[in-house]
VOBA-1610 file (N, C-alpha, C; in pm, whole numbers, padded with zeros to 5 digits, always signed):
BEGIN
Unk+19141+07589+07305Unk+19101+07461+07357Unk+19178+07348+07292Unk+19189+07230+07372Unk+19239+07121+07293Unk+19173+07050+07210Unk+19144+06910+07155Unk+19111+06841+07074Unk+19051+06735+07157Unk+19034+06720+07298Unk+18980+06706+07375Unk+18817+06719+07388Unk+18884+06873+07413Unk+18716+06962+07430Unk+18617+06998+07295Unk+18630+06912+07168Unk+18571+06972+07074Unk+18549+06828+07043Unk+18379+06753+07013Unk+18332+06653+06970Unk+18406+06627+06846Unk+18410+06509+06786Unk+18462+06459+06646Unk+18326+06451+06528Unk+18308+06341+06511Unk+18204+06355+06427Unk+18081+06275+06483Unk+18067+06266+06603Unk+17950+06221+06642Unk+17863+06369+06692Unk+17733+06346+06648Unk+17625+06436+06688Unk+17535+06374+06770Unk+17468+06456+06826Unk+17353+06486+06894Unk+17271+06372+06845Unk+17124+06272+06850Unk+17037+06244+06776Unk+17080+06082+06857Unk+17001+05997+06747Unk+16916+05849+06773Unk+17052+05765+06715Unk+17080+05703+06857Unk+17161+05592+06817Unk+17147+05461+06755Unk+17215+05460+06626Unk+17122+05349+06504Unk+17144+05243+06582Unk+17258+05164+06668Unk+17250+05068+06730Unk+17107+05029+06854Unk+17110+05139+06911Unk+16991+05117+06987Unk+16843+05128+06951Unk+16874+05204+06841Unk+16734+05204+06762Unk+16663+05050+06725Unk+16800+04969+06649Unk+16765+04817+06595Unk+16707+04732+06720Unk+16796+04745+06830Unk+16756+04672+06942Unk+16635+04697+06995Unk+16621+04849+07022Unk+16423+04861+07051Unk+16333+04789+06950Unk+16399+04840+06842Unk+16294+04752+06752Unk+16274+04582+06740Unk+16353+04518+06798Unk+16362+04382+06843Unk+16284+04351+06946Unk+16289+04429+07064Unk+16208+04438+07162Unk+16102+04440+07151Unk+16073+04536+07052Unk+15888+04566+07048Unk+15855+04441+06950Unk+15919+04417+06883Unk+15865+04235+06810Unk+15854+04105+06907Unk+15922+04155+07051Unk+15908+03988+07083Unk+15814+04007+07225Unk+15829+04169+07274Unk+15820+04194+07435Unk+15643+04217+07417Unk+15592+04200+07543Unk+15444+04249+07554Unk+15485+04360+07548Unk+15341+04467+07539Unk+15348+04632+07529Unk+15436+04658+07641Unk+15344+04637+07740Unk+15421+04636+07908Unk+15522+04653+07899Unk+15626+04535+07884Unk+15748+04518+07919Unk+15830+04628+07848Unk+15749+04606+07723Unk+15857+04752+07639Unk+15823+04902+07728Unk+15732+04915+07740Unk+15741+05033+07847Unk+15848+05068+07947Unk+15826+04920+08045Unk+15913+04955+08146Unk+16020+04950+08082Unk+16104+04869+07989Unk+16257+04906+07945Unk+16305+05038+07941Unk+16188+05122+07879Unk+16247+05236+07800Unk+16236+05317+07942Unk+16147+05299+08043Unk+16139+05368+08151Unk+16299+05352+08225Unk+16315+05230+08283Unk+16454+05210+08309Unk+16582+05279+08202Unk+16544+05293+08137Unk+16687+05308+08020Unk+16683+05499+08072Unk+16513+05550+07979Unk+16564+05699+08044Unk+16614+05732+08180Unk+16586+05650+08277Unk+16599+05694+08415Unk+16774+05655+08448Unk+16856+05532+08353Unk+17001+05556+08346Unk+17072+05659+08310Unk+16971+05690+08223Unk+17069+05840+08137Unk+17031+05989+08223Unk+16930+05958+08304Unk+16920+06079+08358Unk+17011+06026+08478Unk+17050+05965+08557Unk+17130+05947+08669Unk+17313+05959+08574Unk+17300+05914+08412Unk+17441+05923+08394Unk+17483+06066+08361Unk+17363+06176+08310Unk+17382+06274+08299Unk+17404+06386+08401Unk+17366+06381+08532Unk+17354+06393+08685Unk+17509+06385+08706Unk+17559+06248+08681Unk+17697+06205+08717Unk+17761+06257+08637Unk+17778+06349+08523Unk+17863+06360+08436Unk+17860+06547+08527Unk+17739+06600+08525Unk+17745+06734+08609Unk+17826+06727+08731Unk+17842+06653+08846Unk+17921+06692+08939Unk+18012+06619+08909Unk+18062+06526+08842Unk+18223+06500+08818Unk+18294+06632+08763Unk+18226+06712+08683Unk+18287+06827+08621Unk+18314+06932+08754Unk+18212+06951+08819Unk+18228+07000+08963Unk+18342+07010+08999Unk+18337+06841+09120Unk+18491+06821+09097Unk+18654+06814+09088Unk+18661+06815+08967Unk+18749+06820+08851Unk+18816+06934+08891Unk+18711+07028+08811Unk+18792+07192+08845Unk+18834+07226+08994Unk+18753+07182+09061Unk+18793+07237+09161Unk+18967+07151+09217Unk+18932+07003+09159Unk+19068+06950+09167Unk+19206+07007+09097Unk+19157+07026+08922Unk+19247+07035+08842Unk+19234+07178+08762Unk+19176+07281+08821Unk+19152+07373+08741Unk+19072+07341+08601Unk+19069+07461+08524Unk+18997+07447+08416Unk+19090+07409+08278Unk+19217+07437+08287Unk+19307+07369+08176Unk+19306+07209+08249Unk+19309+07150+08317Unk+19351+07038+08382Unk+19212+06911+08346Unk+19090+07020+08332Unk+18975+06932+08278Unk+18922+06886+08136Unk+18922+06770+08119Unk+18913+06679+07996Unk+18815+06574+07974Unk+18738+06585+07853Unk+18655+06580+07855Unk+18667+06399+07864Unk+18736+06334+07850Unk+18802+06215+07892Unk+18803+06188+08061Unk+18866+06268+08127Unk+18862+06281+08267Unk+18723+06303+08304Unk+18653+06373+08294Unk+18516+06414+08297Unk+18423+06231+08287Unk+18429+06171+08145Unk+18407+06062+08129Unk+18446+05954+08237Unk+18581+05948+08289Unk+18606+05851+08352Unk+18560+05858+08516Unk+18564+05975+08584Unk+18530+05985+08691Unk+18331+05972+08687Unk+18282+06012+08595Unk+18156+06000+08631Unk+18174+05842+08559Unk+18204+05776+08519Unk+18187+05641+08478Unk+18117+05621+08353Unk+18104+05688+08274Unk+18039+05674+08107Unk+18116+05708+08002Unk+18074+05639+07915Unk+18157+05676+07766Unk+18204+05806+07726Unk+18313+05827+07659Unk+18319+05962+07636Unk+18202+06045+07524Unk+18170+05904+07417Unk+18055+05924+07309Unk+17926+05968+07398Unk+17909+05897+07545Unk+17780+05926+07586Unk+17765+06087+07619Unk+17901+06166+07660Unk+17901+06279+07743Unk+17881+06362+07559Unk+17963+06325+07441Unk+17930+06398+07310Unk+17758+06379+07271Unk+17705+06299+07273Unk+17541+06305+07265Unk+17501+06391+07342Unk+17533+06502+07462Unk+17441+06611+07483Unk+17552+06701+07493Unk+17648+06758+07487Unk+17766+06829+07479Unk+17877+06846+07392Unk+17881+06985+07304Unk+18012+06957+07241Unk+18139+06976+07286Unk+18172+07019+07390Unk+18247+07110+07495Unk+18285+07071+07608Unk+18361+07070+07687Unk+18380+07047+07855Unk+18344+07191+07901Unk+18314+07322+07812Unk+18294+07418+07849Unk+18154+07401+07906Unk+18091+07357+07754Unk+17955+07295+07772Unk+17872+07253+07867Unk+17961+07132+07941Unk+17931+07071+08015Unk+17901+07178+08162Unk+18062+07267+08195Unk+18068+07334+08313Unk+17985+07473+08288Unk+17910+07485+08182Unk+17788+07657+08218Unk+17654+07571+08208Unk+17642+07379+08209Unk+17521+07374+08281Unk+17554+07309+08392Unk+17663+07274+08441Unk+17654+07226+08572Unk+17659+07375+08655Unk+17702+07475+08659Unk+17687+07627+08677Unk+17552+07664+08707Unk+17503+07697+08596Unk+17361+07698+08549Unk+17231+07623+08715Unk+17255+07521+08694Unk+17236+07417+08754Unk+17228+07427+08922Unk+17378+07481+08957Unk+17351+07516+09113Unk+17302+07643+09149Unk+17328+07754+09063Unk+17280+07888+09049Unk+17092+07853+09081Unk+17093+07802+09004Unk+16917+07847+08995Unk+16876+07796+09146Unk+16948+07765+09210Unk+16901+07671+09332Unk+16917+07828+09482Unk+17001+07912+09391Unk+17026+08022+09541Unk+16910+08133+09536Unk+16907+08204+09663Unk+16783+08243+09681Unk+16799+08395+09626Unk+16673+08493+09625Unk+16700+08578+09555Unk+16743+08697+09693Unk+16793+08785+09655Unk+16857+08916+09773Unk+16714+08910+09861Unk+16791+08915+09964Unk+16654+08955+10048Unk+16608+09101+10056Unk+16467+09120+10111Unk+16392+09222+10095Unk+16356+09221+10283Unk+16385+09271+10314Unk+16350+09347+10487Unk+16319+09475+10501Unk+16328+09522+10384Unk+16222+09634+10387Unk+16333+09773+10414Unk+16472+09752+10391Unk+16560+09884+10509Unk+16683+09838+10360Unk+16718+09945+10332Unk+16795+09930+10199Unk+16962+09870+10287Unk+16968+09949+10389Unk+17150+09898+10435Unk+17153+09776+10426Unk+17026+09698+10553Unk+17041+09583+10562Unk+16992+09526+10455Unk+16948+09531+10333Unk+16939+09421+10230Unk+17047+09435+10151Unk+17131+09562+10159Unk+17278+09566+10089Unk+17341+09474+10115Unk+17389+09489+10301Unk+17495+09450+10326Unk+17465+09284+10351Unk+17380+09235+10361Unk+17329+09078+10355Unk+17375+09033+10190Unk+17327+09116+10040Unk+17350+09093+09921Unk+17468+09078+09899Unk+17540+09138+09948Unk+17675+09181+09954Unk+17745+09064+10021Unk+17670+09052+10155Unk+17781+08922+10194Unk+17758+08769+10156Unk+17650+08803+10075Unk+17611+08672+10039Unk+17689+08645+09910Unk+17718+08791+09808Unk+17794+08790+09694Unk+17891+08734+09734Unk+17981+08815+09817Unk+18133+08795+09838Unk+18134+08629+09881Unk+18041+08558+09963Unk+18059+08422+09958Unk+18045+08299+09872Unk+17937+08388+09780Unk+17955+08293+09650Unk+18061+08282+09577Unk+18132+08385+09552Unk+18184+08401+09431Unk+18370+08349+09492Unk+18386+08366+09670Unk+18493+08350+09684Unk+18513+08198+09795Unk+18397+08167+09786Unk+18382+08076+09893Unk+18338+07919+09843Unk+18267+07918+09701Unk+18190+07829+09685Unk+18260+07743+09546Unk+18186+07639+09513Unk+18247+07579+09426Unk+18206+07648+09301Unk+18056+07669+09277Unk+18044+07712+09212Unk+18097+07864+09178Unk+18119+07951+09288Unk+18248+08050+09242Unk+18404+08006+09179Unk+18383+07903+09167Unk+18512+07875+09112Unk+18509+07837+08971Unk+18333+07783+08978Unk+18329+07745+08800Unk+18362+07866+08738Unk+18225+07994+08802Unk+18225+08117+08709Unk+18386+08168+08680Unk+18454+08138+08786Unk+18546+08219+08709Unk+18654+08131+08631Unk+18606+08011+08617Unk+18653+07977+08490Unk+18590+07979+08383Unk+18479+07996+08441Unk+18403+08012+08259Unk+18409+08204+08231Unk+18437+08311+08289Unk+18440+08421+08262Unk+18624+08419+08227Unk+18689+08325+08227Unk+18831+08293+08168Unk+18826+08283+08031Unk+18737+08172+07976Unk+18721+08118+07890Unk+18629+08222+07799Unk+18528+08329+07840Unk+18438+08361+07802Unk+18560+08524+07731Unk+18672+08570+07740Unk+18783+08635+07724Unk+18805+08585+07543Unk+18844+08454+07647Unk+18927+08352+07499Unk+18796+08360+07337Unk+18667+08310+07392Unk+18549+08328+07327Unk+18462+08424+07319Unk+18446+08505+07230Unk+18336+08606+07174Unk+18182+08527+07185Unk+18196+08439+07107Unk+18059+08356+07141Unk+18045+08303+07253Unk+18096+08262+07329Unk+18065+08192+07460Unk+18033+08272+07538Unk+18061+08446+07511Unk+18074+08591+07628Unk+17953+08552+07602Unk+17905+08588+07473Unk+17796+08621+07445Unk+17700+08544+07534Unk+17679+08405+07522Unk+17603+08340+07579Unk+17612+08275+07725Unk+17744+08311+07796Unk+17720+08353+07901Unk+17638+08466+07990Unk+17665+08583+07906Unk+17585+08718+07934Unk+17468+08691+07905Unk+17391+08605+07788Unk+17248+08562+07774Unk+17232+08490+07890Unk+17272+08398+07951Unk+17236+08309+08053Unk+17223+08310+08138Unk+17337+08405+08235Unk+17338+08408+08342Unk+17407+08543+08357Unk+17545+08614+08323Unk+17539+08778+08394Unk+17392+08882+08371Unk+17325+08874+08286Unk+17201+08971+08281Unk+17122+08893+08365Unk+17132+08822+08427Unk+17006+08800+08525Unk+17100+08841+08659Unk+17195+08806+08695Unk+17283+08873+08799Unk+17310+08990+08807Unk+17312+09057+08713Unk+17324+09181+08727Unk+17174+09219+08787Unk+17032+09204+08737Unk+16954+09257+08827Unk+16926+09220+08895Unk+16985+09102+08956Unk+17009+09043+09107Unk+17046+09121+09219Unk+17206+09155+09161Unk+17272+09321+09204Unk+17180+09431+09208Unk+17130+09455+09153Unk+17050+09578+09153Unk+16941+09588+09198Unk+16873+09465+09235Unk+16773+09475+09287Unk+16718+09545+09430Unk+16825+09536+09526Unk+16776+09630+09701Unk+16770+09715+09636Unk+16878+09801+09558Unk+16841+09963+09524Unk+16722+10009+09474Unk+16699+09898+09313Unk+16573+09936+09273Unk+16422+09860+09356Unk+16441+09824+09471Unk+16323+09787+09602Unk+16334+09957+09640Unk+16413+10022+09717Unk+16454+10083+09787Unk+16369+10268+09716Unk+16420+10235+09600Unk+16378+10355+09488Unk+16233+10304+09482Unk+16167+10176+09465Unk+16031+10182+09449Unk+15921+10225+09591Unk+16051+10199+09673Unk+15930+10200+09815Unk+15914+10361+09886Unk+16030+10445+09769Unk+16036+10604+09821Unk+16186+10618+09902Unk+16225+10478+09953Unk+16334+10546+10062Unk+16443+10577+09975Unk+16451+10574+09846Unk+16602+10623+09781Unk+16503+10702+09687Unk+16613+10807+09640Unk+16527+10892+09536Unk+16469+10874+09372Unk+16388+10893+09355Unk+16341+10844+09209Unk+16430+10864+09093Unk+16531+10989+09104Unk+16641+10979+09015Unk+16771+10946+09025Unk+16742+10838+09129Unk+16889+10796+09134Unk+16961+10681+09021Unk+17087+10713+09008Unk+17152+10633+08932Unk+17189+10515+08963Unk+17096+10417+08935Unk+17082+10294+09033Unk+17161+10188+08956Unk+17175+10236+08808Unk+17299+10151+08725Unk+17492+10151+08824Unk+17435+10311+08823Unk+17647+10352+08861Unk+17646+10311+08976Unk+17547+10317+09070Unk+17524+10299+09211Unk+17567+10133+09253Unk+17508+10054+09128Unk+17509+09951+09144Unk+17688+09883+09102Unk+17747+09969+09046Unk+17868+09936+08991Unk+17963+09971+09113Unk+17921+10079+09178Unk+18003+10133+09291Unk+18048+10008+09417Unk+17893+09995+09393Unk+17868+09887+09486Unk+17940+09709+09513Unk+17903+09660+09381Unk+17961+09511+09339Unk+18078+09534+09261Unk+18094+09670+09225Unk+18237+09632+09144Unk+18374+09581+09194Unk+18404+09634+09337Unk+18540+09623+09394Unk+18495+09509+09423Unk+18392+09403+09426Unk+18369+09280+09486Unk+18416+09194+09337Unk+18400+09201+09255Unk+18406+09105+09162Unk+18568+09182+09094Unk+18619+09269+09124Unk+18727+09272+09102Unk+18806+09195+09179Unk+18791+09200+09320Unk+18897+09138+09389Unk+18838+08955+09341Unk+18764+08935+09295Unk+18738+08783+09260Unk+18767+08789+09147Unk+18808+08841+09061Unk+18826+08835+08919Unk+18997+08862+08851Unk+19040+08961+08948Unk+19154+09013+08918Unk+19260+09006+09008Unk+19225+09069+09150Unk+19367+09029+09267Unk+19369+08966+09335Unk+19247+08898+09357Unk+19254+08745+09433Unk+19205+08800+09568Unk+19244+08876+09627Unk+19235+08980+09760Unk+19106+08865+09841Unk+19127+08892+09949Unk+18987+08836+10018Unk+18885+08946+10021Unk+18718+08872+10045Unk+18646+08951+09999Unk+18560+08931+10130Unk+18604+09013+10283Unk+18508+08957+10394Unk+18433+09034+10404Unk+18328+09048+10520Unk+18229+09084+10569Unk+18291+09240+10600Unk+18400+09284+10619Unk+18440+09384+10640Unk+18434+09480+10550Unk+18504+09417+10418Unk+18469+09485+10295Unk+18374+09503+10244Unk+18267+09446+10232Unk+18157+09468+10225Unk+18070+09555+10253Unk+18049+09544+10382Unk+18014+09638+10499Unk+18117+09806+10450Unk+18186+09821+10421Unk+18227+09955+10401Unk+18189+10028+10265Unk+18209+09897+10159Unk+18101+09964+10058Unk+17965+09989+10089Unk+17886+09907+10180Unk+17756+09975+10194Unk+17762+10122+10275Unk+17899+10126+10334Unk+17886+10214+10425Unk+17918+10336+10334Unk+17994+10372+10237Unk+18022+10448+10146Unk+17952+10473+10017Unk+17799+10387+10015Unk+17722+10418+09937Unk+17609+10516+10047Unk+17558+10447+10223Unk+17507+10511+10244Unk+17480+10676+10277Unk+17685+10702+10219Unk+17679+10852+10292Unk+17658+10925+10157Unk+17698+10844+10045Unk+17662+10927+09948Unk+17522+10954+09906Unk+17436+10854+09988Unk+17327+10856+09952Unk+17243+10966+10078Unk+17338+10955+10151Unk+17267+11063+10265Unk+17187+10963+10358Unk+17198+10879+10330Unk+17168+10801+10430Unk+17209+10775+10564Unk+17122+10792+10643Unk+17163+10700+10792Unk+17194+10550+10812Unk+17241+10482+10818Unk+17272+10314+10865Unk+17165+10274+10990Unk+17050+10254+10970Unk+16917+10153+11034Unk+16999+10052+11107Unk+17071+09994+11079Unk+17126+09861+11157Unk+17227+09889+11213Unk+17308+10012+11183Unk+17411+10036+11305Unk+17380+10048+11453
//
């Protein structure tokens, strides 16, 4: 990383300048008024913190992930660069909660009750996140970065791949609970068979990742599984 992406010596915590000034306030203002200030003030920082998440958005998608600075970041959302170091030490920082952030907003695999069709829906819903969306473009800059960093793997994999992964896995293990797949199936390898050539071609050859491809891995899990295809 550059010298950019790594705070100086400002931390986290209570800014002594603004501290003096509240305290001025509360000597001259009715209770009231000091209320509403501080109401207005948090409700700036939550709209400047808002703005600092999709400028990072963005960015990458403009300038890639070497191209983003935590300066650039600052100027397009319109705040100090000190304001974006009070909750971030990182531009990494910044992009696994703006990540974070749109993730929690997608829905979970659907359940229709028929293992093909909740594959091949998971499946095409994968292949569009990850090759279609903006936020497919963060992850794979932050699974770039997460290479470069041992700690950052780490807490990427705390955050968000272990909950995706049983995202992935979830039709199979529906499928195994409801009887229609067998109780000893290998629903780990099954599951690798499955999403792996998908996040390879997003990770490694760039390859497009359509509805076609997709559809043939489900189709090459259902024969191994002895399965018939319900939706063919």
């Amino acid at each position: 990383m550059t010298s950019n992406d790594v705070a100086g010596t400002d931390v986290a915590g209570s800014d002594p300048a603004g501290g003096v000034a509240k305290g001025a306030a509360a000597d001259t203002a009715p209770r009231g008024a000091g209320r509403d200030h501080h109401g207005n003030r948090h409700g700036r920082s939550a709209k400047a913190r808002e703005s600092v998440l999709e400028a990072v958005d963005g960015l990458l998608a403009e300038k890639g992930f070497a191209g983003v600075t935590v300066e650039g970041i600052a100027a397009r959302a319109g705040v100090a660069k000190q304001t974006i170091y009070r909750w971030w030490n990182t531009k990494t920082d910044i992009l696994m909660e703006a990540f974070l952030q749109d993730v929690a907003e997608e829905p979970a695999p659907p359940d229709h009750g028929d293992v093909a069709r909740d594959l091949r829906d998971h499946l095409g819903w994968l292949a569009a996140f990850l090759g279609r969306s903006d936020s497919g473009a963060v992850l794979k800059a932050l699974m770039a970065q997460a290479h470069l960093d041992p700690v950052f793997a780490a807490d990427l994999q705390a955050r968000y791949l272990d909950e995706q992964r049983r995202r992935d896995r979830l039709p199979l293990d529906r499928a195994v609970d409801r009887g229609d797949l067998p109780a000893g199936l290998d629903v780990a390898a099954e599951t690798d068979q499955l999403v792996g050539p998908v996040y390879y071609r997003f990770l490694v050859t760039g390859e497009p990742i359509g509805r076609d491809f997709t559809d043939r891995l489900v189709d090459a899990f259902l024969h191994r599984a002895g399965r018939a295809d319900s939706t063919g």
